[in-house]
C-alpha positions in Angstrom: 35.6 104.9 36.7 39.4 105.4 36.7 38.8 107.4 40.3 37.2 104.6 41.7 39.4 102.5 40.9 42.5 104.5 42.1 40.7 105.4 45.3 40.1 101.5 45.9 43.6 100.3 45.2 44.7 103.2 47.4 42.8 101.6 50.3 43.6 98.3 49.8 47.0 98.5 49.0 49.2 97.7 51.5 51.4 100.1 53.8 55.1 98.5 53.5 55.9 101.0 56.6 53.7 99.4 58.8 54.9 97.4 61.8 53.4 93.8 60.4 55.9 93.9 57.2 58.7 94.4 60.1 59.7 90.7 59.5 60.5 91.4 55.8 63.1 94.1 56.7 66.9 93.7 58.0 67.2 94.3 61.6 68.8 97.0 61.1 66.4 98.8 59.3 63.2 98.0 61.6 61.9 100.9 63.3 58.4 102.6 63.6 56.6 104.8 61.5 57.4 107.3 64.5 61.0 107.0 64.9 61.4 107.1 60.9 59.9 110.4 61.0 61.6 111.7 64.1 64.7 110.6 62.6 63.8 112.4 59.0 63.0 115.8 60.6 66.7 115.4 63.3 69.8 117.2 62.0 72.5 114.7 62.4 75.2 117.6 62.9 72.5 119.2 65.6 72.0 115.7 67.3 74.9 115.3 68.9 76.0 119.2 70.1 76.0 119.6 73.4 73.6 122.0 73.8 70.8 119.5 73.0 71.7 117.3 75.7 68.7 117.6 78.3 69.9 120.6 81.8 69.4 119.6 84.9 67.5 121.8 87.0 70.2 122.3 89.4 72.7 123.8 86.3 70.2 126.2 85.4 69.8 127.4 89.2 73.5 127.8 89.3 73.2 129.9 85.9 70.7 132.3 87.6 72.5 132.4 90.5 75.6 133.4 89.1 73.9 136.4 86.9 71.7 137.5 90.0 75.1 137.8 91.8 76.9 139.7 89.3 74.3 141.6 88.5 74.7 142.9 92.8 78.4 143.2 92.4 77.9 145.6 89.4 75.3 147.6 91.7 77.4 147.4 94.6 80.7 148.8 92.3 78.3 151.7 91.0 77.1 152.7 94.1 80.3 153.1 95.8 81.8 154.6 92.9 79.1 157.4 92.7 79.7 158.1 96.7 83.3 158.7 96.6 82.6 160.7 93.5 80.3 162.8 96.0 82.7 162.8 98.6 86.0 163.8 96.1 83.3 166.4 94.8 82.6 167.9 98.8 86.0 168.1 99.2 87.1 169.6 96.1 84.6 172.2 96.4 85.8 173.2 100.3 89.7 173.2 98.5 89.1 175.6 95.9 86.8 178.1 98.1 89.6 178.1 100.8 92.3 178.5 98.3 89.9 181.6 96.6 90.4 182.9 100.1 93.6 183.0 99.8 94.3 185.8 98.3 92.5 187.4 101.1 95.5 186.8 103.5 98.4 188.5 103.3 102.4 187.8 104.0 104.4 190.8 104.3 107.9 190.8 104.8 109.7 192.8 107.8 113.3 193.9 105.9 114.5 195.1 109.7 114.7 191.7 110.3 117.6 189.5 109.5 116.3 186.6 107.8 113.3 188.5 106.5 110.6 186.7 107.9 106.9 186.7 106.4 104.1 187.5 108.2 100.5 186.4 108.2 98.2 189.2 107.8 94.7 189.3 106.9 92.2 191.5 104.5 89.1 191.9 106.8 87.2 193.9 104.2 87.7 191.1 101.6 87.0 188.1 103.5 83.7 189.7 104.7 82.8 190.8 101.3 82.6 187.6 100.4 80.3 186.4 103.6 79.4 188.7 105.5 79.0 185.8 108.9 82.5 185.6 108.8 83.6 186.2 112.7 87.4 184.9 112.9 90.1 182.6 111.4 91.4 179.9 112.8 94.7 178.1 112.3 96.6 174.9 114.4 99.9 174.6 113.7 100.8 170.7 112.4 97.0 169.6 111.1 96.8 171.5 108.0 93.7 173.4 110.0 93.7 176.6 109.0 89.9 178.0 108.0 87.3 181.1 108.5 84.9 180.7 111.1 81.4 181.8 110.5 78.4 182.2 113.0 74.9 181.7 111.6 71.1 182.1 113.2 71.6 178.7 114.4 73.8 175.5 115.0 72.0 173.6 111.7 73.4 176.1 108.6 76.2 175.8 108.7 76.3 171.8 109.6 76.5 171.5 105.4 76.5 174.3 103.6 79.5 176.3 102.7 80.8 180.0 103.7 79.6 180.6 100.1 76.2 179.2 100.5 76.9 176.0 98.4 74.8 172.6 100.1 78.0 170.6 101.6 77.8 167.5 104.3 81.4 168.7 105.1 79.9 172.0 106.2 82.4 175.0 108.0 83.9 175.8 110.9 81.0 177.9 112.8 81.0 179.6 116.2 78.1 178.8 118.1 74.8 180.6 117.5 74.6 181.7 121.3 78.2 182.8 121.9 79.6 186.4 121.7 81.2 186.9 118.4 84.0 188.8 119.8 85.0 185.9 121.8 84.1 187.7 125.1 82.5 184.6 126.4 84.0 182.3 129.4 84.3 179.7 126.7 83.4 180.0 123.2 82.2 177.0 121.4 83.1 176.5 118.0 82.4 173.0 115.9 83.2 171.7 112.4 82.9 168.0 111.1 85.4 165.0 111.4 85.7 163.7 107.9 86.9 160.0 107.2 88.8 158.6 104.4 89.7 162.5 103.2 89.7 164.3 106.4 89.3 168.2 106.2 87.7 170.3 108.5 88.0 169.8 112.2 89.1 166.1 111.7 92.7 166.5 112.5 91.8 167.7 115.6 92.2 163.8 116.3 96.4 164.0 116.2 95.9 166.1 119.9 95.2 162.5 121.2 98.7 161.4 121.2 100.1 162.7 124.5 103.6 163.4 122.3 101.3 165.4 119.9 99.8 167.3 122.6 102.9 168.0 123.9 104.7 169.4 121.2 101.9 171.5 120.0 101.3 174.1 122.8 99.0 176.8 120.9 97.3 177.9 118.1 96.3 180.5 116.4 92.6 182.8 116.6 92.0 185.6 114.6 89.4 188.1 114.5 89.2 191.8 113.0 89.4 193.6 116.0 91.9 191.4 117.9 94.4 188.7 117.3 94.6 185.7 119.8 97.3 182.7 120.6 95.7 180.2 122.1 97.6 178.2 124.8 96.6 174.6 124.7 94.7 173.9 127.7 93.2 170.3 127.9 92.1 167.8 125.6 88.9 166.6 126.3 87.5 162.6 124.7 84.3 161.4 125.7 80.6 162.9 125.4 78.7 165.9 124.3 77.9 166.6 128.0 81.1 167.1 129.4 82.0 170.0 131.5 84.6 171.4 128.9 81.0 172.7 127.4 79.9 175.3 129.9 80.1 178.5 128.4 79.3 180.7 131.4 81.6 180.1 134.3 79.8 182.7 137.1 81.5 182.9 140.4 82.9 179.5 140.0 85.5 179.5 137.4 88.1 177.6 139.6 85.7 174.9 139.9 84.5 174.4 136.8 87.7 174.5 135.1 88.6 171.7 137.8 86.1 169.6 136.5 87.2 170.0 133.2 90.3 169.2 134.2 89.4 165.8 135.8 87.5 165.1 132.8 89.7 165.6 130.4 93.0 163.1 129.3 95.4 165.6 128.4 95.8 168.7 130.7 98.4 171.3 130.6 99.4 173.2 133.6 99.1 177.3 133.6 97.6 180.1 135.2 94.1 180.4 134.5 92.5 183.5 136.4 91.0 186.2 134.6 91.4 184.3 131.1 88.4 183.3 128.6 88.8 179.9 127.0 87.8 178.8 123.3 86.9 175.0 123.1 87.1 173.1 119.3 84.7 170.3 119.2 84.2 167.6 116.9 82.7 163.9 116.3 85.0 161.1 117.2 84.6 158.6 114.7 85.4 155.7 116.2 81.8 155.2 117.5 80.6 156.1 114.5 78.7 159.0 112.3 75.5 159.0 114.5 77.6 158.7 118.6 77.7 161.3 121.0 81.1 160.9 121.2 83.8 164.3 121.1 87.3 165.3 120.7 87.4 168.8 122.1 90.5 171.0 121.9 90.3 173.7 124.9 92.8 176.8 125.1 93.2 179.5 127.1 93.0 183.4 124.9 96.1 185.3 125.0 95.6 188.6 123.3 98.3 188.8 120.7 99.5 192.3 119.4 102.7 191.7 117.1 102.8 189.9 113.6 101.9 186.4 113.4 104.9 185.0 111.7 104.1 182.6 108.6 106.0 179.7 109.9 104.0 179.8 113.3 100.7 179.2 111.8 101.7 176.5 109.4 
């Protein structure tokens, strides 16, 4: 009886919350059953921060747009980071093989002379000892060029790996496959890479095309273990890898060949060429980039060389 009775007062009773009393309340306090409850379950301190206040879509593509591009600039800093790191790592490993060749060459000191002059000497037996391709030495006075020169089965070897056999994109200074490696060809080619940003190898080869340079520099300096060389600067060619100033085998038509080369070339020095052979130096030029076709080559006439080499000459 008593449940009856509660469950019909509980439907009949009246719901005080209910829009239709609205006209019994203050204005102030009419509102809806809904916004009651929305209001009960709102945290007043959380209500009015400013992260609740509704984002235009435009904001949040900003947002992403800003991560996505930081996110490339962190990539971008990373990648170049890592390839200098490979570059400075190249270049230190060239450095400290040519300076454990060092000890291979040797300055001895004349005491007949006055001022007691050193002289640049080298151990043969070492140097090959430590690779056995190793054909001559080669050193330009004023470009901080001063390296072995190997000759390999082929023209590819050598293009990155090191006279110790260590993978390299700088490479070594290698006499090409096809030429005599006692330098008894018309012209001997030899190559080596032009390095940006760090230079090394053949790159300073680039200072011969200042006229003053050229000038002021008139040989360098071949050696081999049979026979020492200076080499009389002969021309110095810029332009393409088909140049005359490539011909290894003059014939019967030396004179005209080496005027070609001559009329080809933008730096020529005057001398007597008959019955001489000719070493040429190539390398890229990079101002048309890593991929051109584009040279710097470095001609000069042999001159067999039979005294000491004195220190200061080859520096």
């Amino acid at each position: 009886m008593y449940n009856t009775v509660m469950k019909f007062k509980k439907e009949h009773e009246p719901d005080f919350c209910s829009p239709q009393y609205d006209k019994y309340r203050p204005k102030h306090a009419k509102r809806s059953n809904q916004k009651l409850n929305e209001s009960n379950n709102l945290d007043p301190f959380k209500q009015n921060h400013p992260n609740n206040k509704p984002k235009k879509k435009g904001s949040t593509f900003l947002i992403w747009f800003y991560r996505f591009v930081t996110l490339a600039a962190v990539c971008v800093f990373c990648y170049a980071a890592w390839n200098l790191y490979g570059i400075w790592k190249q270049d230190h490993q060239i450095k400290q093989e040519n300076e454990e060749l060092q000890q291979y060459i040797q300055t001895n000191t004349e005491d007949q002379t006055p001022e007691k002059e050193e002289y640049f000497t080298m151990d043969w037996e070492g140097i090959k000892a430590q690779n056995q391709n190793v054909v001559a030495w080669i050193a330009i006075p004023g470009t901080d060029i001063s390296y072995p020169i190997v000759q390999g089965e082929d023209n590819s070897y050598y293009l990155n790996h090191t006279l110790q056999g260590e993978y390299n994109d700088m490479g070594s200074i290698f006499l090409d496959t096809a030429a005599n490696p006692q330098f008894l060809d018309d012209n001997s080619i030899i190559y080596g890479h032009s390095v940006s940003d760090i230079g090394g190898m053949f790159t300073n080869l680039e200072k011969f095309n200042d006229q003053a340079f050229f000038d002021s520099h008139p040989y360098f300096w071949l050696m081999t273990p049979t026979q020492n060389y200076r080499v009389a600067t002969y021309v110095y060619y810029s332009g393409d890898d088909e140049g005359m100033v490539y011909t290894t085998d003059f014939g019967d038509y030396q004179t005209q060949v080496l005027e070609q080369i001559k009329s080809e070339s933008k730096y020529v020095r005057d001398m007597d060429t008959q019955e001489k052979r000719f070493i040429s130096l190539s390398t890229c030029d990079l101002t048309y980039g890593f991929q051109s076709n584009q040279r710097y080559v470095l001609m000069g006439a042999l001159e067999e060389w039979n005294e000491l080499i004195p220190l200061s000459e080859v520096k």
